[in-house]
C-alpha positions as CSV (number, residue, x, y, z in Angstrom):
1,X,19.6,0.6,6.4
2,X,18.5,1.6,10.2
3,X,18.0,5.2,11.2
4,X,21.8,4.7,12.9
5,X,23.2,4.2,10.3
6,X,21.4,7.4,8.8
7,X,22.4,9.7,11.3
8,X,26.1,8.1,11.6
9,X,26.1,9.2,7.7
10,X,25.3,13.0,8.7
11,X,27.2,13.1,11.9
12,X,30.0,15.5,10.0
13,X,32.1,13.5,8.5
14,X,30.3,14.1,5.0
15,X,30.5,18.0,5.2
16,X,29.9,18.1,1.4
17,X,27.3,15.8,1.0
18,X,24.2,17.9,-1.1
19,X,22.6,14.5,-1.9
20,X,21.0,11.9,-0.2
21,X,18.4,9.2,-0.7
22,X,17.5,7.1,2.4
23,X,15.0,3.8,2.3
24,X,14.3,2.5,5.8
25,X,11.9,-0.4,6.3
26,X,10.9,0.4,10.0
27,X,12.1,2.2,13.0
28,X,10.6,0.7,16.1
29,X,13.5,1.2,18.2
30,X,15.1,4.8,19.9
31,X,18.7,5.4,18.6
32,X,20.7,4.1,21.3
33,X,24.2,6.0,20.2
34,X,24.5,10.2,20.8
35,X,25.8,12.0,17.3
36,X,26.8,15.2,16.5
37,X,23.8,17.4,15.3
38,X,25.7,20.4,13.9
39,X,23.5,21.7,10.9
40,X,23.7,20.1,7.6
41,X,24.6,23.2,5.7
42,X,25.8,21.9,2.1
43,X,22.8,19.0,1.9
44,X,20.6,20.4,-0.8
45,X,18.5,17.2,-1.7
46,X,17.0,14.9,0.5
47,X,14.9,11.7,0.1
48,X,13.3,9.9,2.6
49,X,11.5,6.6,3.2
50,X,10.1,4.8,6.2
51,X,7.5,2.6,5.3
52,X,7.0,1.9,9.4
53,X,7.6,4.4,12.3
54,X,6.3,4.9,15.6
55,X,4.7,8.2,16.2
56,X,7.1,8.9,19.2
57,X,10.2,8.1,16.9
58,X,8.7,10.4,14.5
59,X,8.9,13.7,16.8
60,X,12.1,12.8,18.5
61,X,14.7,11.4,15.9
62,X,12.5,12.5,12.4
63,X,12.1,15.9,12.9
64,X,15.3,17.3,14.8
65,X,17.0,15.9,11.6
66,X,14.7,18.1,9.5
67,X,15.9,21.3,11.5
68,X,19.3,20.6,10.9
69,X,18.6,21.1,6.7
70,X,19.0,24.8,7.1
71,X,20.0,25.0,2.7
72,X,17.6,22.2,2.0
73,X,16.2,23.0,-1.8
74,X,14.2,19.9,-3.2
75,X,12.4,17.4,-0.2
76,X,11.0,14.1,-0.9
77,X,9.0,12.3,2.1
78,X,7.2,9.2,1.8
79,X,6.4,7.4,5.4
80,X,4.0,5.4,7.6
81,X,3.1,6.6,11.2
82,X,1.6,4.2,13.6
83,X,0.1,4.9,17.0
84,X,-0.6,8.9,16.5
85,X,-3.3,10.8,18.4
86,X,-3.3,13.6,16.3
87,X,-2.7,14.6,12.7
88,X,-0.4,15.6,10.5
89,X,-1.9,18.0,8.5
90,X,-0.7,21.3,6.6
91,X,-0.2,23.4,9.5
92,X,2.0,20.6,11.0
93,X,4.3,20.7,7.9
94,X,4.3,24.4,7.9
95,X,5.2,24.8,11.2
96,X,7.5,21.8,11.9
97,X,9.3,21.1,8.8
98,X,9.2,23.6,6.3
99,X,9.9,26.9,9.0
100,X,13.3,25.5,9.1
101,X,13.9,25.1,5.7
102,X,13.6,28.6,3.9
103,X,15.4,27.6,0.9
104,X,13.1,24.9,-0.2
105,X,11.2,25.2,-3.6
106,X,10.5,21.6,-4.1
107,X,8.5,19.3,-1.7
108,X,7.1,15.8,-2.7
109,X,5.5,13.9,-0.2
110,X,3.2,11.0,0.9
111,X,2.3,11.1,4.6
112,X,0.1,7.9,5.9
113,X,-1.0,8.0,10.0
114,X,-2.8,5.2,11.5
115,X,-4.8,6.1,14.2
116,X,-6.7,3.6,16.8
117,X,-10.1,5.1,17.3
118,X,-10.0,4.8,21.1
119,X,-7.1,6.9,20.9
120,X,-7.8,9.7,18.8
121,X,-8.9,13.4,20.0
122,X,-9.9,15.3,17.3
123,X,-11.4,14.4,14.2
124,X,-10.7,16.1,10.6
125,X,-12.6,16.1,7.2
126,X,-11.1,15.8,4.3
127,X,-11.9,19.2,3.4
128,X,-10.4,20.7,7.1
129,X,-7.1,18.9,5.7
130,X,-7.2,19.9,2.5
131,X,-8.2,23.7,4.2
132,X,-5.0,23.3,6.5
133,X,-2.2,23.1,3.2
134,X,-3.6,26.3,1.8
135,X,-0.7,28.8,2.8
136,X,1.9,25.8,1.1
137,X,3.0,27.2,-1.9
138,X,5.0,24.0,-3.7
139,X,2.3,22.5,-5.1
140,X,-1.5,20.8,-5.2
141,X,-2.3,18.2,-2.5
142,X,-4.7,15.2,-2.0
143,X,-6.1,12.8,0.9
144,X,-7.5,9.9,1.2
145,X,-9.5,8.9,4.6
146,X,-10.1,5.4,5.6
147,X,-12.3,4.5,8.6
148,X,-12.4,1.0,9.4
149,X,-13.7,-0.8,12.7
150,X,-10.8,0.1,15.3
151,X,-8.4,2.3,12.9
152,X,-8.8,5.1,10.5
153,X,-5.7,6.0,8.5
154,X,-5.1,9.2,7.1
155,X,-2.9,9.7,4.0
156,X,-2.4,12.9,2.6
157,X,0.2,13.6,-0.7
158,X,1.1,16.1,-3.5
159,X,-0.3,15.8,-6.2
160,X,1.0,14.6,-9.3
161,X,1.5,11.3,-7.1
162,X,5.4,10.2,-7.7
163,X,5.7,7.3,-5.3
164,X,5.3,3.4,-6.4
165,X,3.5,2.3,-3.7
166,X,0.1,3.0,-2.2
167,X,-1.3,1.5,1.3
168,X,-4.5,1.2,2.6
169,X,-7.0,2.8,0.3
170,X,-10.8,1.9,1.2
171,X,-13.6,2.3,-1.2
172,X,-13.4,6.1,-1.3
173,X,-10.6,7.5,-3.0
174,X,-10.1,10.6,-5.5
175,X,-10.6,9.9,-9.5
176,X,-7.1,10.8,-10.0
177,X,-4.5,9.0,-12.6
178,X,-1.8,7.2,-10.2
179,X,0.6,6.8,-13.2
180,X,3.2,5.6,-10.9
181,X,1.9,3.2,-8.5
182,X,3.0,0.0,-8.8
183,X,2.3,-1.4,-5.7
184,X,-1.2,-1.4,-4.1
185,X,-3.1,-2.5,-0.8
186,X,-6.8,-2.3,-0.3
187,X,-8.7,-2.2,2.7
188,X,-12.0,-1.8,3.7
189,X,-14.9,-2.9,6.4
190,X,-17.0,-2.4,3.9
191,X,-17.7,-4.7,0.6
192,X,-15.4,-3.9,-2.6
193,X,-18.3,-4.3,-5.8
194,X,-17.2,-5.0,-8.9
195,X,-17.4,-1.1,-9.8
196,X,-14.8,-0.6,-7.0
197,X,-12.3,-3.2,-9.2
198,X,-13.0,-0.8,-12.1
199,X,-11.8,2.0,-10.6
200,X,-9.2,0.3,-9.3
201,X,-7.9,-0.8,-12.7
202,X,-8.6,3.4,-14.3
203,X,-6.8,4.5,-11.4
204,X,-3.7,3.3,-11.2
205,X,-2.9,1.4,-15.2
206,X,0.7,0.8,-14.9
207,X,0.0,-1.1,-11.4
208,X,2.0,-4.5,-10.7
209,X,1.2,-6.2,-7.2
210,X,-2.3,-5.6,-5.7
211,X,-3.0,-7.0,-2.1
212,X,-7.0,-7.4,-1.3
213,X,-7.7,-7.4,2.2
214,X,-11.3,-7.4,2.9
215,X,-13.7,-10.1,4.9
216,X,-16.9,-9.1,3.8
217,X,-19.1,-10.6,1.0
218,X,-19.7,-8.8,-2.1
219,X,-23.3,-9.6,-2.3
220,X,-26.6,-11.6,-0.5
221,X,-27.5,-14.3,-2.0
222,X,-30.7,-12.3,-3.1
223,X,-28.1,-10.1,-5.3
224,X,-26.6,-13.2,-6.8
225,X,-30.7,-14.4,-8.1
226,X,-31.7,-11.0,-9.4
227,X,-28.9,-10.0,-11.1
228,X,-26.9,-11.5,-14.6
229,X,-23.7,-10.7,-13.6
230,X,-22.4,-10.6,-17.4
231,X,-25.0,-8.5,-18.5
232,X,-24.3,-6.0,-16.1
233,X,-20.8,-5.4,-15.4
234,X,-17.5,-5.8,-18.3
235,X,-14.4,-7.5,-17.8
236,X,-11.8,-5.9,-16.0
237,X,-8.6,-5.4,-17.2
238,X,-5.4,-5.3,-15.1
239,X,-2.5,-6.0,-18.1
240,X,0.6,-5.2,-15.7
241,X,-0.4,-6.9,-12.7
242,X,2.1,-10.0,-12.0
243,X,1.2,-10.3,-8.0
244,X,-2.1,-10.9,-6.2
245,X,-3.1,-12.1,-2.8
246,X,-6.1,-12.7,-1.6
247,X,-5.7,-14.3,1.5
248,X,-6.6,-12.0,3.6
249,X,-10.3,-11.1,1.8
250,X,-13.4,-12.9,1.4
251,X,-14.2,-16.0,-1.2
252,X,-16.2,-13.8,-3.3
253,X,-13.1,-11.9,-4.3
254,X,-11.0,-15.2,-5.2
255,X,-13.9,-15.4,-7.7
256,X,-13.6,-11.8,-8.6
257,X,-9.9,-12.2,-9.9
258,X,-10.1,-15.5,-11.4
259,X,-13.2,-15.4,-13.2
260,X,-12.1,-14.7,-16.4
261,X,-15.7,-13.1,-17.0
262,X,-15.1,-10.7,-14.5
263,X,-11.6,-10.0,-14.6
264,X,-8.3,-10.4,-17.1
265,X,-4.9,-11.0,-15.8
266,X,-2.6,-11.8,-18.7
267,X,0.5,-10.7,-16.6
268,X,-0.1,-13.0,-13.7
269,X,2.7,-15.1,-12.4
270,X,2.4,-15.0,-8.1
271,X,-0.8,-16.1,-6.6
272,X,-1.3,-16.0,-3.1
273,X,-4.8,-17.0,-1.9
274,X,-6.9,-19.5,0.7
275,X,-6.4,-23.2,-0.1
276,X,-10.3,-23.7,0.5
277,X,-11.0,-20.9,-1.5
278,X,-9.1,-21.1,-4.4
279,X,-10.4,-25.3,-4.4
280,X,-14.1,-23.9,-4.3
281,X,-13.9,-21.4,-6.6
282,X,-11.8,-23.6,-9.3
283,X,-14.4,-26.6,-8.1
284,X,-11.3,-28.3,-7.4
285,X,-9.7,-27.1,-10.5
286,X,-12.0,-28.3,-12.9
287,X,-14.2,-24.7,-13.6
288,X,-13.5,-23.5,-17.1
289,X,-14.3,-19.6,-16.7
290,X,-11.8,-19.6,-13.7
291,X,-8.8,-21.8,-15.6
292,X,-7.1,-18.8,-18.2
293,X,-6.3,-16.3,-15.5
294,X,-4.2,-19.1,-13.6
295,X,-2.5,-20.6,-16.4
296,X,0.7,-17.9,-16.1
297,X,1.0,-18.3,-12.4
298,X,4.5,-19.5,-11.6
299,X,4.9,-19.4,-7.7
300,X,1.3,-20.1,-5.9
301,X,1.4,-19.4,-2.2
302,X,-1.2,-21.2,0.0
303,X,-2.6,-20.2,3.0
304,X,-3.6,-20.9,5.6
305,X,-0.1,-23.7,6.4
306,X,-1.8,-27.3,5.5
307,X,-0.2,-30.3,5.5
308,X,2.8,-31.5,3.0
309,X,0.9,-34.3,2.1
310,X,-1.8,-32.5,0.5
311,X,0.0,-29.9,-0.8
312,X,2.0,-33.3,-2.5
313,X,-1.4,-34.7,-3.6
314,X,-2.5,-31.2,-5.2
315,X,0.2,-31.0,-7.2
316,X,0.5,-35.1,-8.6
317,X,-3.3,-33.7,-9.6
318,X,-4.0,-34.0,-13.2
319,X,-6.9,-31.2,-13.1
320,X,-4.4,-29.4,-11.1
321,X,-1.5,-29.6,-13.4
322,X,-3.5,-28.5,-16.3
323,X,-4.8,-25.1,-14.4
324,X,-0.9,-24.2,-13.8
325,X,0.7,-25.7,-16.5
326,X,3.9,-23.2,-15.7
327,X,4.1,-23.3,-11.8
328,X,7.5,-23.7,-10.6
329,X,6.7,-23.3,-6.9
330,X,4.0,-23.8,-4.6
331,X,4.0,-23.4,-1.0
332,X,2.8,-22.6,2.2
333,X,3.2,-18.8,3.6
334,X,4.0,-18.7,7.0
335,X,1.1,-18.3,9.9
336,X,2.3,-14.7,10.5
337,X,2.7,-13.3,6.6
């Protein structure tokens, strides 16, 4: 569904409606029909998703349908805003959202902005944030800040967490229980350790695809001849997770998932990861410690493209058979996945 669509649903023709539940993908694009915006007087319940929205689309289509829920009782918000220059914290809700919504006594919610550097104006802590959602009634609230190099992204949510997917988190989150999370990206300039994994795997237990996205190594090569790795640090156990990629992060964590001394992945059955990776960390698929976390895997995605021919020559492979005895698909992702 397209925002549209959404406000062709509430244009009155549904004068009853008390419940509705919206999922939108993106909205990149201005509504390019004119609707009737009479208040939605009888719409008690309201869920909305936008994993995508431009910040402009945001104040001029997002929030004049929010003042039209004059009865509105329970509220559920879970979106992504690109391209902000300034936050949405709890004064924001307060005075945009909730003002026109007196009957309200239940708000859920998951708010992520992503802000280019260059482009933002004022900076908040974590603490201003969490300072700014003290005269909100409904419930505790949470945050999690993320600088990278050019963007930092904000997300701030109520607490207990009831949405299934989580974007963007960096190496310093809260130690809280995501019990619902099943869907997880991680992203960070700065190295994930092995600790970071741990947390990771406490965090959110019930959690089903994970996407690592980090270009940094996790440690010098004077880390790697002081320390016994097995000594130090236990296996990892992630006994839910059925989708990785690694594509987008460093070797070191293709070695981090797949060494079975490091990490346990019962569940896995989608791999996506670097062709020259994954053949150096499996020593072209002959390593033993990195052979038991791959033999679920099912559909194994390679990137970046290579040629048909070798993808034809992995797979007539006898040492490559034997590391994915159950594959029924492997392939190249596309240049722009």
């Amino acid at each position: 569904m397209n925002f549209d669509d959404c406000l062709a649903l509430l244009d009155g023709r549904l004068k009853q409606l008390t419940t509705l539940i919206l999922v939108i993908d993106n909205m990149k694009n201005h509504s390019s029909n004119v609707y009737h915006i009479d208040n939605l007087s009888n719409l008690k319940c309201f869920s909305l998703t936008i994993y995508d929205c431009l910040t402009d689309l945001y104040d001029t289509e997002i929030l004049p349908l929010f003042r039209r829920m004059i009865n509105l009782e329970e509220l559920t918000l879970y979106i992504t805003i690109r391209n902000r220059t300034t936050l949405i914290d709890g004064n924001h809700i307060s005075n945009e959202i909730l003002i026109h919504m007196p009957q309200l006594h239940t708000l859920k919610f998951c708010i992520s902005i992503k802000i280019h550097r260059n482009h933002f104006i004022h900076y908040l802590s974590k603490n201003d944030i969490q300072q700014s959602f003290s005269n909100i009634k409904y419930q505790q609230m949470d945050c999690i800040v993320n600088y990278t190099y050019n963007i930092t992204t904000y997300q701030i949510f109520s607490l207990p967490f009831m949405f299934d997917c989580l974007k963007s988190i960096g190496n310093i989150f809260p130690s809280i229980i995501f019990n619902h999370v099943r869907r997880l990206t991680v992203y960070d300039d700065v190295p994930f350790r092995h600790e970071f994994f741990y947390r990771i795997a406490w965090s959110f237990p019930l959690l089903k695809h994970l996407c690592v996205i980090n270009f940094k190594p996790q440690s010098s090569k004077l880390d790697k001849l002081n320390l016994n790795y097995n000594q130090l640090f236990s296996v990892i156990k992630y006994p839910y997770l059925i989708s990785l990629r690694l594509d987008m992060a460093y070797i070191h964590y293709t070695d981090q998932f797949l060494n079975q001394t490091k990490t346990h992945l019962p569940s896995l059955t989608k791999l996506t990861v670097d062709y020259e990776r994954l053949n150096i960390v499996t020593r072209n698929f002959r390593k033993t410690t990195t052979r038991l976390n791959c033999s679920k895997i099912k559909q194994l995605i390679i990137s970046p493209p290579i040629m048909n021919s070798i993808v034809t020559n992995m797979r007539r492979s006898k040492h490559f058979n034997l590391y994915f005895p159950l594959l029924e698909s492997c392939v190249c992702s596309l240049e722009d996945e």
